[in-house]
C-alpha positions in Angstrom: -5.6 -27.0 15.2 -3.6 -24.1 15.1 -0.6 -25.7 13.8 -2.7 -27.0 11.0 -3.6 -23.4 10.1 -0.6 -22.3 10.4 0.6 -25.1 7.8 -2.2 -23.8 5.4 -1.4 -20.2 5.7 2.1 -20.8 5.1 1.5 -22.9 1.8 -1.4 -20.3 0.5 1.8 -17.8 0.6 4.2 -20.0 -0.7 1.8 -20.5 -3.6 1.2 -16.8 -3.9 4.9 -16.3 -4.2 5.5 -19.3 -6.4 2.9 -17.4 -8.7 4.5 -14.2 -8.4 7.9 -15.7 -9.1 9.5 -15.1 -6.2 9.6 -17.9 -3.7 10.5 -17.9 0.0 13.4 -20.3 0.9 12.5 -23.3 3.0 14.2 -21.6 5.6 12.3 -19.0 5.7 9.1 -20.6 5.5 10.5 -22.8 8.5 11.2 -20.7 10.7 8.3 -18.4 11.5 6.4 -21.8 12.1 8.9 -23.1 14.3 9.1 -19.5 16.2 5.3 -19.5 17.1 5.3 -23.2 18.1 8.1 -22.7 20.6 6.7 -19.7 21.7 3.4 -21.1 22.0 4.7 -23.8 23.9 7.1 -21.8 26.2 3.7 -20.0 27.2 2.2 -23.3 28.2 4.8 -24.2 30.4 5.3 -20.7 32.3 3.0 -18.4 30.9 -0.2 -16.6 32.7 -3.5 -18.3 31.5 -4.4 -17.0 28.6 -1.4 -16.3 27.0 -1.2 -19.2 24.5 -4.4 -18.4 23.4 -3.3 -14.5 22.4 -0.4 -15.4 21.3 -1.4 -17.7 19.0 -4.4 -15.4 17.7 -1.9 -13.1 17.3 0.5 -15.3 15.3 -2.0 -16.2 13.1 -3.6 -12.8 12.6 0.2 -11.8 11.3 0.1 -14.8 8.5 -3.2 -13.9 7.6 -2.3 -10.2 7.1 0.4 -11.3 5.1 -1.3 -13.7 2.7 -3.1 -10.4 2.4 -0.4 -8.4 1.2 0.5 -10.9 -1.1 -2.1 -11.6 -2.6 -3.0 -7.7 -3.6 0.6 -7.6 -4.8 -0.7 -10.4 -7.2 -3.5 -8.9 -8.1 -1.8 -5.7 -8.7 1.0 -7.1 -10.7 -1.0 -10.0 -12.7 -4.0 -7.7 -13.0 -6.1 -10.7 -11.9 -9.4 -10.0 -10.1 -8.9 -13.3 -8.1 -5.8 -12.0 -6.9 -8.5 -9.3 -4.8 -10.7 -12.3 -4.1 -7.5 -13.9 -1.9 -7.1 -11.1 -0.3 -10.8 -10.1 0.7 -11.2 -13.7 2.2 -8.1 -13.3 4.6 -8.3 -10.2 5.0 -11.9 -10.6 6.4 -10.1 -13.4 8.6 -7.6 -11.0 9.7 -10.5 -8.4 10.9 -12.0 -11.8 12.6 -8.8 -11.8 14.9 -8.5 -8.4 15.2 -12.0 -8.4 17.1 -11.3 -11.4 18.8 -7.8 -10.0 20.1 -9.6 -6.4 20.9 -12.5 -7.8 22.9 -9.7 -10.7 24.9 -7.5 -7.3 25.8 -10.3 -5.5 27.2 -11.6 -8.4 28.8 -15.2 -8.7 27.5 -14.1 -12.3 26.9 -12.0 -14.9 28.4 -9.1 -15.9 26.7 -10.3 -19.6 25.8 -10.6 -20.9 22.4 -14.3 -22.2 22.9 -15.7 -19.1 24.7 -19.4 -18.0 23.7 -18.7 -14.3 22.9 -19.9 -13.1 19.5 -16.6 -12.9 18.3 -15.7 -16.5 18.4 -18.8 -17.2 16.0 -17.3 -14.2 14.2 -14.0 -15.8 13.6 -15.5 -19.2 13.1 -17.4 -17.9 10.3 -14.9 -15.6 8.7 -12.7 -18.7 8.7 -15.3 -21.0 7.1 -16.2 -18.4 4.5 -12.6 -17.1 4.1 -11.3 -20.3 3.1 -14.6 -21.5 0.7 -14.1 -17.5 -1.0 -10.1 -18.0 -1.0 -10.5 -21.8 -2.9 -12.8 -20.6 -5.6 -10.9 -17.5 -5.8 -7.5 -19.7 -6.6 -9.9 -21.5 -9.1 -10.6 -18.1 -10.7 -7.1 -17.3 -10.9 -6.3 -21.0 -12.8 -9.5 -20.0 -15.2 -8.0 -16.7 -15.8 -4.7 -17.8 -16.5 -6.2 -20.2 -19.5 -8.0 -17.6 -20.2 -5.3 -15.1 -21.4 -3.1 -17.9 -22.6 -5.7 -18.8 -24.9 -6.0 -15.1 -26.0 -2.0 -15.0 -26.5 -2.2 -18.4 -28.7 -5.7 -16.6 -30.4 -3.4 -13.8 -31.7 -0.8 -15.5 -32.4 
């Protein structure tokens, strides 16, 4: 599961870049994923229990902060309101992992994927509605583009 979000948060920044223009290389996008995975895995094997489990919360809470980023830069530079609407849905995920992090370090929960602390319902539901607010927010953005390109052809 994590890989497959690590797979979507990478593409959601490709496409952000693509947008702005300025697209990571292959290589680039490669090797972050293939960084966590290795180190996720190297934690299985000799790492204290637990450790996966933060480390991959903490890996993801990295890509999430910087789909952020991105996305404000496009919403800066484009001046397109969806552009905020990206980055209000991760960065409500990134707040998600942030919590879920902060109460794992000071021990108020174990570090297991399906513990029954408030903050894994937190981050269940920040990732549900992060990813429903950050699809119709990418529609917005394709409705705004047609929309000023019809305005451009309009006065022209």
């Amino acid at each position: 599961m994590s890989l497959l979000a690590l797979l979507m948060l990478t593409f959601k920044l490709q496409a952000i870049r693509v947008e702005l223009d300025e697209p990571e290389s292959a290589l680039r996008l490669a090797l972050p994923l293939l960084t966590a995975l290795f180190g996720y895995q190297l934690l299985l094997s000799i790492g204290p229990p637990g450790a996966p489990l933060l480390f991959m919360l903490g890996v993801l809470l990295a890509m999430n902060a910087r789909v952020t980023y991105w996305a404000l830069r496009l919403a800066w530079r484009q001046r397109a309101l969806s552009g905020y609407g990206i980055a209000l849905a991760f960065g409500l995920m990134v707040a998600a992992y942030l919590v879920r992090l902060i109460n794992i370090g000071l021990g108020r929960f174990d570090a297991e994927i399906l513990s029954q602390g408030y903050d894994a319902f937190l981050l269940a539901l920040a990732s549900l509605i992060g990813i429903i607010l950050s699809n119709i927010a990418w529609l917005g953005l394709a409705l705004e583009r047609l929309v000023r390109a019809q305005v451009v052809a309009a006065a022209s």
